[in-house]
N, C-alpha and C positions, 0 to 999 in steps of 0.2 A: 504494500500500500504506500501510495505517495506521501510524504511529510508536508504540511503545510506549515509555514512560515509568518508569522507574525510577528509586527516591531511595533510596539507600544504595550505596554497593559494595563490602558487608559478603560474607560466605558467602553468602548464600541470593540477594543481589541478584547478586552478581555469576554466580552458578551461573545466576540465571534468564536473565541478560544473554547470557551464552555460551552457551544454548539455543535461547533464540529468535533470536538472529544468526545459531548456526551453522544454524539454519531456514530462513533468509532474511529476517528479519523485520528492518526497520530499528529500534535500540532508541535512547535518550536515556536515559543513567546519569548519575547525577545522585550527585556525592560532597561533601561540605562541606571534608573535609580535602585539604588541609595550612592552608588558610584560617582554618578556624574546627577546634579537633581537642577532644578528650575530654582524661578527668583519666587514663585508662587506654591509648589508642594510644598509640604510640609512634614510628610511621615515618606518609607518607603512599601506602602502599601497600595495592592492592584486597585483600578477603578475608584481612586480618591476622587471626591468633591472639593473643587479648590474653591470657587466661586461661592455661593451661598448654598443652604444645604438644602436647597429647596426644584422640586421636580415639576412645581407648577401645578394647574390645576387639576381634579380630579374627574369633574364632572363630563360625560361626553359628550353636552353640548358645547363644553372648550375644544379648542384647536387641540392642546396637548393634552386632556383626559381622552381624548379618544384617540390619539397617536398610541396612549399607554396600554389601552385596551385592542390594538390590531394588534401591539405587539406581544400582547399578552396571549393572546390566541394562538399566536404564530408560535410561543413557546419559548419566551425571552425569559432568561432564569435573573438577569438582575433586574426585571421589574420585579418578578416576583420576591426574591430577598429583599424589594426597598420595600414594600408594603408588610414583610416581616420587621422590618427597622424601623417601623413609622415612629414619629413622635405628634403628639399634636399641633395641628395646625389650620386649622379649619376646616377650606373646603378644597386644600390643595392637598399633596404628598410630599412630606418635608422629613428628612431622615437621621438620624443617630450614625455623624458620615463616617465618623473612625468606627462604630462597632459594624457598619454597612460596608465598609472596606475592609476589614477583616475578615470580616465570613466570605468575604468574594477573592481575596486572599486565600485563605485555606480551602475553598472548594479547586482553586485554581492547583495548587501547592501538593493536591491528595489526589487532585487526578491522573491518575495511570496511563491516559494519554496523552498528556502535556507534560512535555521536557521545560521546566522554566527557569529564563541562563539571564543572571543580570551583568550585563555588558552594552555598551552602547555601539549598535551598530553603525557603520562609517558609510558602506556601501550597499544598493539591491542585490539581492543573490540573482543570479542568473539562469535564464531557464528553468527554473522551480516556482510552483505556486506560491505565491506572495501576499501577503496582504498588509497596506502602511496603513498603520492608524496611530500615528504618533501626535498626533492632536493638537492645538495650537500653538505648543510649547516648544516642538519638533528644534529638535539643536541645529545648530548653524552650519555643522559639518552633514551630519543628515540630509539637512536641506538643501545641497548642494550635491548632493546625490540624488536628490526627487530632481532638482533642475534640472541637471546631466540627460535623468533619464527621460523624462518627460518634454525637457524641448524648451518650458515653460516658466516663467520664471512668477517666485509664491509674490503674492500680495502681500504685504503688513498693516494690521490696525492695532488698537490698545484697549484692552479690557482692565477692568477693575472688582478690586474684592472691597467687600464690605466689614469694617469692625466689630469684632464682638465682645460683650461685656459680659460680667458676673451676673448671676440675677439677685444674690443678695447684698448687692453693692448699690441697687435702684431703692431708691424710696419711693416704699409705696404711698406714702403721704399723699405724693402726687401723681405717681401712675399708677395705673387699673387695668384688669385684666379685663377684655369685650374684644368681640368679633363682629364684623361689621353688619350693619340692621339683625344685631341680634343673630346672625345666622349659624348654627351649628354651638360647638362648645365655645367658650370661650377664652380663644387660645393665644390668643396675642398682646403682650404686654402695650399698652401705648400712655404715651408721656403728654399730654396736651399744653398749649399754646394759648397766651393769652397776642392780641396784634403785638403789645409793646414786648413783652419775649418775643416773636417769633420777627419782630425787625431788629432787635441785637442780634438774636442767632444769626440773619441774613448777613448783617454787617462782617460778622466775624469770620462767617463762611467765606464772601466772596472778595474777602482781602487778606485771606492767608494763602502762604507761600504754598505753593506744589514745589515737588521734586521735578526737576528739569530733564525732561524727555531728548535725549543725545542722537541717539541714533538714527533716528526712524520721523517722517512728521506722522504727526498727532492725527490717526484716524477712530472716529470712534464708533462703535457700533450703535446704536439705538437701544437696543435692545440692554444695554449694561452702561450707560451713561455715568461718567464722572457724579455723583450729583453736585458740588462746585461749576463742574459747564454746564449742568443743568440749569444752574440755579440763576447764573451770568444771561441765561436769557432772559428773564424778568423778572420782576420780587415777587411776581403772583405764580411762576411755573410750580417749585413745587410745591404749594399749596393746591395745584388743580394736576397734581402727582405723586408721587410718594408718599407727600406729607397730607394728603387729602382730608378736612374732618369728617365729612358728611357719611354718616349712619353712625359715627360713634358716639356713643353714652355714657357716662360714670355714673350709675345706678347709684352710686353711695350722695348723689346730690340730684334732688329733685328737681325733674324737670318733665314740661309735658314732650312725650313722648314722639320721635322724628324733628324736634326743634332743635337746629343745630346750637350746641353750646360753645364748641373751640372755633378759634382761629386757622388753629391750622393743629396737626398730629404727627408723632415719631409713631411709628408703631417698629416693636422687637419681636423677634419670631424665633420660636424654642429649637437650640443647634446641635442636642445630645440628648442622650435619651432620657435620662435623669433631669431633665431642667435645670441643670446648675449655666447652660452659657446657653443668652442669647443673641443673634446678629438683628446689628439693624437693616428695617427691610429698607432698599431701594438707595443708601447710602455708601453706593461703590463708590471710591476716594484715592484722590491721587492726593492726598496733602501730606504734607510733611508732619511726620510724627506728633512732633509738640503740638503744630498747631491740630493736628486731629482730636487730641486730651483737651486742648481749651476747647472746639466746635461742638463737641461731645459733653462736656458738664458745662456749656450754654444752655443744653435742655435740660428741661423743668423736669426733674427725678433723675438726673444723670449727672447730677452736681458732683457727686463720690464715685460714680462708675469706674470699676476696675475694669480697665481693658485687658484681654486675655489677647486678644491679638486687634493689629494695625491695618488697616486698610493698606493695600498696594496696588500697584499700578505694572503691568508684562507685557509685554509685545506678544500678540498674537497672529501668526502665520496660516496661511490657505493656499492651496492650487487653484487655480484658474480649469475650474471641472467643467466648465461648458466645452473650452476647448481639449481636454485630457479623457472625461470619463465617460463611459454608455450609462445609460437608466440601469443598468445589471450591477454598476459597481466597481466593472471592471476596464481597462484603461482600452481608449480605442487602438492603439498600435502593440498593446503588448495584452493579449486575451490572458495571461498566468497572471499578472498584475492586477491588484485590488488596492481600492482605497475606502476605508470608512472615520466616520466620527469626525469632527471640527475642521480636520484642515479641508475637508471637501468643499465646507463653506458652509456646513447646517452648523447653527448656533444653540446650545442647549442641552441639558445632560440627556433629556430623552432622547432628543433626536441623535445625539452622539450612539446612545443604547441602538434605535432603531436601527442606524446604519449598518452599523455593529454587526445585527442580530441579519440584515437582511444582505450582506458581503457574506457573515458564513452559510446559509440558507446557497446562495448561489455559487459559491466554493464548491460544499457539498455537489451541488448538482454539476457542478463543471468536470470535478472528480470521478463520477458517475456517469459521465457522457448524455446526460439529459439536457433540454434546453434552459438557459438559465430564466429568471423568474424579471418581465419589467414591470410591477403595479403600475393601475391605473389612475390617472392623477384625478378619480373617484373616489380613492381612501386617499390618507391624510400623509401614510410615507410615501405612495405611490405621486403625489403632489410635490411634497422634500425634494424625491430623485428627480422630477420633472423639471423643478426649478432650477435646481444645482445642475442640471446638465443642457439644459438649455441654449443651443451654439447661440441667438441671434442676443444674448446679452451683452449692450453698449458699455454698462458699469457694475459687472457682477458683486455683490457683498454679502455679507451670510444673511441667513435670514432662519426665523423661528417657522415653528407649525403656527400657521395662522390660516384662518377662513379662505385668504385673499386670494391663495393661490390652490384653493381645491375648484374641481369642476362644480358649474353653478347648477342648478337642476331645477328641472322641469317645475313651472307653480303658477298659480295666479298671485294676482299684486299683494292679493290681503296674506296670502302667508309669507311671502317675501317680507313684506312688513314689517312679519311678526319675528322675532330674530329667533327666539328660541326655539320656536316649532319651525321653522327654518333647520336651523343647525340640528333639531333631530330628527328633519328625516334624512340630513348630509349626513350626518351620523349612522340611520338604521340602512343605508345606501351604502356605505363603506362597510359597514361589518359584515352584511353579508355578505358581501365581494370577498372578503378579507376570508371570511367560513369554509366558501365555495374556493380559494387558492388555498388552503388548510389542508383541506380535502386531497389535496396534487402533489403534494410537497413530503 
């Protein structure tokens, strides 16, 4: 039997790792760290969450609750461990990332068909089944062996991590646990804002220093915005974003009910499974340390906040997949060649999972002499691969699972209108797709 080859054992590598093993298929993961690590890990464990510990929403009228559910179908073992690892968090799937890296660590580590050699690979092996998922981080030397091989030269933009604090370093004096209009438990810390706090905080945010970005200009995703460049676009953005009041309540003071009472709101979102650390939501940060400690106890219950960790700022890398990859995953000039997870240009732990899970899916089949698998851009990753590979894109950039880029479907005006009943029959429209390709595979 042929060996496949995998370099990274990020999300997607490692999802692909644990699909073609638990196949049969003997694989070779291939990890750099704890050897050689990034400006952003932090442990030397498979499938680490660098970013925030959060998987997005749950429900499958989201873009991403129903990404989680094809691929749940399809048989993806790290959605399944992260809904083992849940912690609460509403109505999303937000996970315990060190004990969620672990178990996906030692399922990797105990598998019988997976040889896993931590060393940083320099060059593609040649003529052997491949698969890069080295993911936004992909080293410099690396990356000049994807050039080589591919023709292509990666794109660069800058992602940012969010701080996390102690939970019993917050006074609760001033913040209160609630989730928004009441919905579900209530699982998110939030700190509120009166206008005159929340225009010092503004002040302090958008006149401290960043750390000076050297290498690379300054591109930033949407999707993971500095909030300081957020913030620089007007004193009211994030107030009508991250920091949004509206549905939230402090039960412990009376008030008639739906009547907005803050300014504006921090909300912390629980980052282990224990509740002892949590991150703030939507406050990914390039500032420079000190000033992040003063930005941070400017909010009201975050005056003593022990920071556990600092927000940072990494250059994150991608191929140019319109021009390199097929809908299959695999590369148009070299069929043994696969790529999945971030640097293809999907943004996001799931979709990094999804890509993952649907490279080893068509491995497998490539292995097997059967035709490989393209989804239709009817389900949610068959829309991912559709985008990402897309030749006539003027200015390719990652992008998440979102509505915008699934097929529109058949309706009169009044359910179009209606968004939810909308997005569930986009919904009950992919999964069966998704059931009936289950079915083949």
């Amino acid at each position: 039997m042929e060996k496949v080859n995998i370099i990274g054992a990020g999300l997607a590598g490692s999802e692909a790792a644990l699909y073609l093993a638990n196949n049969g298929i003997k694989v070779k993961l291939f990890e750099m760290r704890p050897k050689k690590t990034t400006g952003a890990h932090k442990t030397s464990y498979c499938a680490e969450f660098v970013c925030s510990n959060s998987l997005g929403a749950i429900a499958l009228t989201s873009a991403s609750g129903l990404l989680k559910e094809e691929i749940r179908l399809l048989g993806s073992t790290l959605i399944k461990e992260a809904f083992i690892e849940k912690v609460p968090s509403g109505a999303s799937l937000s996970i315990d990332r060190v004990g969620f890296s672990k178990k996906i660590t030692d399922l990797i580590k105990n598998n019988p068909n997976i040889e896993y050699i931590e060393e940083e690979v320099l060059s593609i092996p040649k003529d052997e089944i491949t698969l890069i998922a080295t993911g936004p981080l992909t080293s410099e030397d690396f990356s000049k062996a994807i050039i080589q091989e591919t023709g292509s030269e990666n794109f660069k933009f800058f992602d940012a991590i969010a701080p996390i604090v102690k939970k019993d370093s917050i006074n609760f004096d001033k913040a209160f646990f609630a989730s928004r209009w009441d919905k579900g438990e209530a699982d998110f810390i939030n700190c509120p804002m009166t206008k005159e706090e929340y225009e010092n905080f503004y002040q302090i945010l958008t006149t401290a220093e960043t750390i000076e970005l050297k290498d690379f200009e300054a591109k930033y995703f949407e999707g993971c915005m500095p909030v300081e460049v957020m913030a620089k676009r007007g004193i009211d953005t994030l107030r009508f974003g991250p920091m949004k009041p509206v549905g939230l309540f402090d039960k412990r003071t009376p008030t008639e009910f739906k009547k907005q009472q803050f300014y504006a709101v921090v909300q912390l979102r629980q980052d282990d499974k224990e509740a002892n650390l949590y991150n703030l939501v939507g406050f990914q940060t390039n500032l420079k340390w000190g000033e992040q400690k003063r930005m941070i106890q400017s909010i009201p219950g975050l005056e003593n906040a022990e920071i556990i960790r600092y927000g940072v700022m990494h250059a994150n890398s991608f191929i140019n997949s319109p021009k390199i990859l097929n809908k299959t995953l695999n590369t148009k000039n070299n069929e043994k060649l696969f790529f999945a997870g971030q640097i293809t240009g999907v943004e996001g732990y799931t979709e990094s999972i999804a890509t993952g899970l649907l490279a080893g899916i068509n491995i497998l089949r490539f292995i097997k002499n059967l035709p490989l698998i393209e989804l239709p851009s009817t389900t949610m990753l068959g829309a991912l691969t559709s985008y990402i590979t897309y030749s006539d894109h003027k200015n390719f950039q990652p992008v998440n699972s979102n509505w915008g880029i699934v097929d529109d479907i058949e309706a009169d005006k009044k359910v179009k209108k209606d968004k939810t009943l909308k997005n569930t029959l986009l919904s009950n429209r992919s999964i069966s797709c998704i059931q009936d390709i289950k079915n083949v595979i």
